[in-house]
C-alpha positions as CSV (number, residue, x, y, z in Angstrom):
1,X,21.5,-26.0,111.3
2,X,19.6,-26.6,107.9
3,X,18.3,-29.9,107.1
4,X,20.8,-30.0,104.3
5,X,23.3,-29.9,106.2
6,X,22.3,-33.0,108.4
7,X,23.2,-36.2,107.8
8,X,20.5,-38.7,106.9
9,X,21.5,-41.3,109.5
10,X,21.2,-38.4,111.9
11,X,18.0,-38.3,115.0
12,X,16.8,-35.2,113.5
13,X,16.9,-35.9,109.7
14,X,15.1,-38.8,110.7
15,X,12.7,-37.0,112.4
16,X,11.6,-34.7,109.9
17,X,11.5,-37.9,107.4
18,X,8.9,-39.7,109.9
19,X,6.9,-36.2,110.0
20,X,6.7,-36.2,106.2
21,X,5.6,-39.7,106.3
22,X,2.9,-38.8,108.8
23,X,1.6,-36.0,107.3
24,X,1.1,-37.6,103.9
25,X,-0.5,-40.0,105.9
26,X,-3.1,-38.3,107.2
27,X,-3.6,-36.1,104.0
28,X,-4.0,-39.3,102.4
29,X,-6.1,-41.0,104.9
30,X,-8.7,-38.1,105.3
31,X,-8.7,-38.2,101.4
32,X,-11.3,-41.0,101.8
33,X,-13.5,-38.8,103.8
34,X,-13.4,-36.3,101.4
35,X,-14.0,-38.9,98.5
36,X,-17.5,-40.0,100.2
37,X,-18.6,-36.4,100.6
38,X,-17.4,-35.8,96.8
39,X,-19.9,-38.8,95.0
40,X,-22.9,-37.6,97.1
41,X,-23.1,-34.8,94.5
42,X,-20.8,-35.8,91.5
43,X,-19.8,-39.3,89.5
44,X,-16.8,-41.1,90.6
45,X,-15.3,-39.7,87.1
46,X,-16.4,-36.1,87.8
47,X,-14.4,-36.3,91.1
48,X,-11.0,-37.3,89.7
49,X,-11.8,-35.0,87.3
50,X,-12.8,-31.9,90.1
51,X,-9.6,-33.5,91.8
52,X,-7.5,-33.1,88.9
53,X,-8.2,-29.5,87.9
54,X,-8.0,-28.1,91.8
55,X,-4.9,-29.6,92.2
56,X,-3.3,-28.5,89.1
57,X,-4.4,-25.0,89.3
58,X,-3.3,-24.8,92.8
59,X,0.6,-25.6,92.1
60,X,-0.2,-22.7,88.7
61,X,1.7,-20.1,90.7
62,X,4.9,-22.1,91.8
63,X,5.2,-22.9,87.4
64,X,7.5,-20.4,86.1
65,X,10.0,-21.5,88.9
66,X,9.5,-24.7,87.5
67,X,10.5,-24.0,83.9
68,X,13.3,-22.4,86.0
69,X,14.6,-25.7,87.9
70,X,13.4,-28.8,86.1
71,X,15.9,-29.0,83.3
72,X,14.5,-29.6,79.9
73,X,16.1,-32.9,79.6
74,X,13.9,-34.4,82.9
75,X,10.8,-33.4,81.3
76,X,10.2,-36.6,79.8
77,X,10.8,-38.4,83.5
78,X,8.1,-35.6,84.6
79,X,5.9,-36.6,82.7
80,X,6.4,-40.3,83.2
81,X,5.5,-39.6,87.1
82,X,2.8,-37.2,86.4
83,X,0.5,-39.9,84.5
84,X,1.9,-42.8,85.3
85,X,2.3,-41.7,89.6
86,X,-1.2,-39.5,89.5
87,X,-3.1,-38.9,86.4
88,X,-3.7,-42.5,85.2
89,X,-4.5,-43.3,89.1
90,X,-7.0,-41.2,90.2
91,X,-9.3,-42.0,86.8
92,X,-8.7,-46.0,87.2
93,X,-9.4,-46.0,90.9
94,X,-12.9,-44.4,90.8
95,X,-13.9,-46.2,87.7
96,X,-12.3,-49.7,89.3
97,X,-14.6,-48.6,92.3
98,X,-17.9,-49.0,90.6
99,X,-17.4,-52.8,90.6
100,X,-15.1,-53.8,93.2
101,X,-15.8,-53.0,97.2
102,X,-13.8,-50.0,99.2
103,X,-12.3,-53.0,101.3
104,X,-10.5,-55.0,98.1
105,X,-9.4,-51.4,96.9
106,X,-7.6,-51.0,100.6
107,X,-5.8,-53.9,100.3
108,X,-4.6,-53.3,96.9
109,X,-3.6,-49.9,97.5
110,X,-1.7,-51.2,100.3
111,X,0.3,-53.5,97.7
112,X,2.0,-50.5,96.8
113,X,5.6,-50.9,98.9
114,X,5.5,-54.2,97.8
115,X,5.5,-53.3,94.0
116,X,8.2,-50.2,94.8
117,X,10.6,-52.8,96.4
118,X,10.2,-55.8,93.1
119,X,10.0,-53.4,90.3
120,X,12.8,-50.9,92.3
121,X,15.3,-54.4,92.8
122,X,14.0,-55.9,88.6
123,X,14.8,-52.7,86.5
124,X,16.6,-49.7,88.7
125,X,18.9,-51.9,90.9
126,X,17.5,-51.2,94.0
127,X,19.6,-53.1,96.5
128,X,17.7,-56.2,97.5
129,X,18.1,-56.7,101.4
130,X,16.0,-59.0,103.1
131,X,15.4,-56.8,106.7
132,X,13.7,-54.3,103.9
133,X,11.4,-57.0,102.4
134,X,10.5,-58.5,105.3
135,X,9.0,-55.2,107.0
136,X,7.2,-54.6,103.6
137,X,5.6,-57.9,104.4
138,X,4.7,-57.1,108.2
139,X,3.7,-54.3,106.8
140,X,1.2,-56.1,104.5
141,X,0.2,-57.9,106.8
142,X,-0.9,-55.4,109.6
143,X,-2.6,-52.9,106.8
144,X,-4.4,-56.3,105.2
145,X,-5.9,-57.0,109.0
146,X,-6.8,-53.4,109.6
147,X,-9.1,-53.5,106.7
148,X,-10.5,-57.3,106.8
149,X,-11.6,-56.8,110.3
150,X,-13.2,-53.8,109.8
151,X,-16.9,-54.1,111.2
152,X,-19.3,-54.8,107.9
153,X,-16.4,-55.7,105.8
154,X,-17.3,-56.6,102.5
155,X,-15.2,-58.3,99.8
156,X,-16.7,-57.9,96.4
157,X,-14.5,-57.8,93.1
158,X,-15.6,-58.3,89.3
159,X,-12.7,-59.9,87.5
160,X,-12.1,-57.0,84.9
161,X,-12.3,-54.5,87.5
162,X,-9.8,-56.0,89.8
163,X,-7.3,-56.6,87.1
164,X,-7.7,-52.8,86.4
165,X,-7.3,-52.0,90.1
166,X,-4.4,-54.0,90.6
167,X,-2.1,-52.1,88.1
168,X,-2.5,-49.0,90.1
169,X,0.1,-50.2,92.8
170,X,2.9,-51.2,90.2
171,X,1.8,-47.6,88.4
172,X,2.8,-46.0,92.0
173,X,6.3,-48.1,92.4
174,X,7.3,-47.4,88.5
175,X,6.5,-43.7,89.4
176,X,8.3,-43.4,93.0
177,X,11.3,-45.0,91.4
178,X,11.8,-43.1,88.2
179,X,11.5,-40.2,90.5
180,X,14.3,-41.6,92.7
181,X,17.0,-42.2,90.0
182,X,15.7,-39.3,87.7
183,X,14.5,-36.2,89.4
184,X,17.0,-36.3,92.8
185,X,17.5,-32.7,93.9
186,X,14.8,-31.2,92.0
187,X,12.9,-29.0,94.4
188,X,9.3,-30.2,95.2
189,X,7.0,-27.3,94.7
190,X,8.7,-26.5,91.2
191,X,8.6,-30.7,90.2
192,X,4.6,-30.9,91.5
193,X,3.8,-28.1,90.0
194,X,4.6,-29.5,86.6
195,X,3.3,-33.1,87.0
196,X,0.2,-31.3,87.6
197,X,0.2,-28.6,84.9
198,X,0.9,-31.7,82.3
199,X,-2.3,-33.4,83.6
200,X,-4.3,-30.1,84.3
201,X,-4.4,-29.8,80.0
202,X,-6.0,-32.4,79.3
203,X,-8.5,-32.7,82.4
204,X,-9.8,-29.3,81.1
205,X,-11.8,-30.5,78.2
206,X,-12.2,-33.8,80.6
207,X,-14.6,-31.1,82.6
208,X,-17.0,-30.9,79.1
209,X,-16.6,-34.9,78.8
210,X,-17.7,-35.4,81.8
211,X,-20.5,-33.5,81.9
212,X,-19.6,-31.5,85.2
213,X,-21.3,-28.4,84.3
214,X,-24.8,-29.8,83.3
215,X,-24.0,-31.7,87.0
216,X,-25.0,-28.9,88.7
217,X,-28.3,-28.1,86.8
218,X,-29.4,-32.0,87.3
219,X,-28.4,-32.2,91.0
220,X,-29.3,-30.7,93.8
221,X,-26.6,-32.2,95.8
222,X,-23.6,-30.9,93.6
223,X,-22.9,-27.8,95.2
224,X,-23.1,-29.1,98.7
225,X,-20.3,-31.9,97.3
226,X,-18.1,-29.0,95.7
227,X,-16.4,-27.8,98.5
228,X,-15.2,-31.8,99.4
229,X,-14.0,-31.9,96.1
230,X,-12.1,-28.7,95.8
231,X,-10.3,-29.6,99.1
232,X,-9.3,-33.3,97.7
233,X,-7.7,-31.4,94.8
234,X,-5.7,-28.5,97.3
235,X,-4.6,-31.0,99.9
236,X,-5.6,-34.3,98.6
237,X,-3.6,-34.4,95.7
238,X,-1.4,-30.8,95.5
239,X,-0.1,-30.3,99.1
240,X,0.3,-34.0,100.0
241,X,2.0,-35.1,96.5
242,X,3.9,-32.0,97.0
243,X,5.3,-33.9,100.8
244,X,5.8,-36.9,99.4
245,X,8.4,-35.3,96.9
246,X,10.3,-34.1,99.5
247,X,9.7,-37.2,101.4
248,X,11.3,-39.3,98.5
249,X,14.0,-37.2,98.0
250,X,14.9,-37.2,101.1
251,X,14.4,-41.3,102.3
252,X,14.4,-44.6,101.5
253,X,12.1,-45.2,98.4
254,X,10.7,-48.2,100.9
255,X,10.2,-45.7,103.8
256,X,8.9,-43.5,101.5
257,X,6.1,-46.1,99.8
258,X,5.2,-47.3,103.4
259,X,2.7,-44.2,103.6
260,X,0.5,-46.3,102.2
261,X,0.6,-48.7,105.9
262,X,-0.3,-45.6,107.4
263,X,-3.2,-45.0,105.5
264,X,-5.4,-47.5,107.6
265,X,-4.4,-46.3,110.5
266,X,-5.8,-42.9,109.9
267,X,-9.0,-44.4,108.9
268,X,-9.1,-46.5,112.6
269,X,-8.5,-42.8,114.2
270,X,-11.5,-41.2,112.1
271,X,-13.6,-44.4,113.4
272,X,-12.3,-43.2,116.8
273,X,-13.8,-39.8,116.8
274,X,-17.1,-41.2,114.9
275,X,-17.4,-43.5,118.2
276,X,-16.9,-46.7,116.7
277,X,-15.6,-49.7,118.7
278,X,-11.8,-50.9,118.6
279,X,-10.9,-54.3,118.6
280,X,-8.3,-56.2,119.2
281,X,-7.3,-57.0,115.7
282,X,-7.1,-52.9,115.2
283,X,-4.6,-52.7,117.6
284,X,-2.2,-55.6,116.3
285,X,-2.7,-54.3,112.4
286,X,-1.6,-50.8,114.0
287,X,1.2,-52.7,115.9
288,X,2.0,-54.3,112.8
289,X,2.2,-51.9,110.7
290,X,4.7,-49.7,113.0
291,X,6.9,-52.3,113.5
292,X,7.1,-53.3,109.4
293,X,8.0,-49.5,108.8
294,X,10.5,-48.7,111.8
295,X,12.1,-52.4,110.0
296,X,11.9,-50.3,106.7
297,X,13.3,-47.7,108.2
298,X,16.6,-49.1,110.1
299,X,18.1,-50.3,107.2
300,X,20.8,-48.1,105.4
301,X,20.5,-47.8,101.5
């Protein structure tokens, strides 16, 4: 039996949701990795930048089909999702960055199913139920102590810089919801592929702006980075935006927005395998965060 043809309070629809969810997860949460390896060699501008121009010419070949599927009336919603969900993003995160630690911009990220769930219930009638809002907050709560704990936490924010940061989680809930109400049904690979064709013209002359080129006459380190950059774009930002369409087609817009829970979780496993120590508050954030999501999770829409 298809997945289409299962019903989405069924064990097995549910099953492939929680996949989804995982594996944008762990995209998501190696994107980090990748990120580090990226700035050895290039500015945190040239790496959106690198990010922006993989991923887009990645989804190229899946375009025609989606001149053939997204109807010409959606394009506008498209193109709300593709700057406002990714293109505006991945600039103001590198350049917030500079001036605010890794550690404030974890938490803040993990504001993101919080902003979903107000701006879903304030302007596209998302039904407010309080089992939903309370996992969004145990949630919160378990990512927040994942990444405060972390050994040689730092919390370092310049005023401007924060502000900046802290649109970027309403910019994800605005996006995630116009794609709920607007773009239902819309196959993912043929939707992606044009988000990320409208933000591949203008990172093009972006390349020249930024200076990428002369990058790789002025430092030595730039070609080493290249390859961690290329692979942000392909999985980083193509394949796991790609997921996450189906994902929120297919789920709760809260279930869906919770990836960003799991995010922390992948970065306690990569600590794992780098032999760090775990404590005790790692494993309440992770129970925590499991419990706020399976909460998110039980609730019909």
């Amino acid at each position: 039996m298809s997945s289409q043809n299962l019903s989405p309070q069924s064990s097995k629809y549910k099953a492939v949701n929680w996949i989804l969810l995982v594996l944008c997860a762990i995209i998501w949460g190696f994107s980090y990795f990748l990120i580090k390896h990226a700035l050895i060699g290039f500015e945190p501008m040239q790496v959106a930048d690198l990010r922006m121009l993989a991923g887009g010419i990645t989804l190229l070949p899946f375009l025609y089909l989606a001149f053939k599927k997204v109807p010409p009336n959606k394009y506008f919603y498209v193109f709300i999702c593709s700057v406002v969900g990714s293109g505006i993003p991945i600039y103001l995160y590198p350049l917030a960055q500079t001036h605010i630690s890794s550690s404030i911009t974890g938490i803040i990220n993990s504001l993101t199913p919080l902003c979903t769930y107000l701006i879903g219930i304030l302007f596209f009638r998302l039904p407010n139920k309080k089992t939903k809002l309370i996992g969004v907050l145990i949630g919160l709560l378990g990512a927040v102590s994942l990444i405060l704990f972390k050994p040689q936490n730092e919390l370092r924010a310049d005023f401007f810089f924060l502000c900046i940061a802290l649109t970027v989680p309403f910019m994800y809930g605005l996006s995630s919801n116009v794609l709920k109400k607007h773009l239902m049904g819309i196959p993912s690979l043929p939707l992606t592929s044009m988000m990320y064709f409208m933000l591949l013209i203008p990172s093009i002359p972006l390349f020249f702006i930024t200076d990428i080129p002369n990058q790789f006459k002025t430092e030595p380190l730039a070609r080493e980075a290249l390859p961690y950059a290329l692979l942000l774009g392909v999985f980083g930002t193509a394949v796991a935006m790609s997921l996450f369409n189906i994902l929120i087609q297919r789920a709760h817009i809260m279930f869906a927005a919770s990836v960003t829970y799991l995010m922390p979780i992948v970065a306690v496993f990569i600590g794992i395998l780098d032999k760090e120590n775990i404590g005790w508050h790692d494993y309440l954030g992770l129970g925590l965060i499991l419990f706020g999501v399976i909460l998110i999770n039980r609730v019909k829409e």
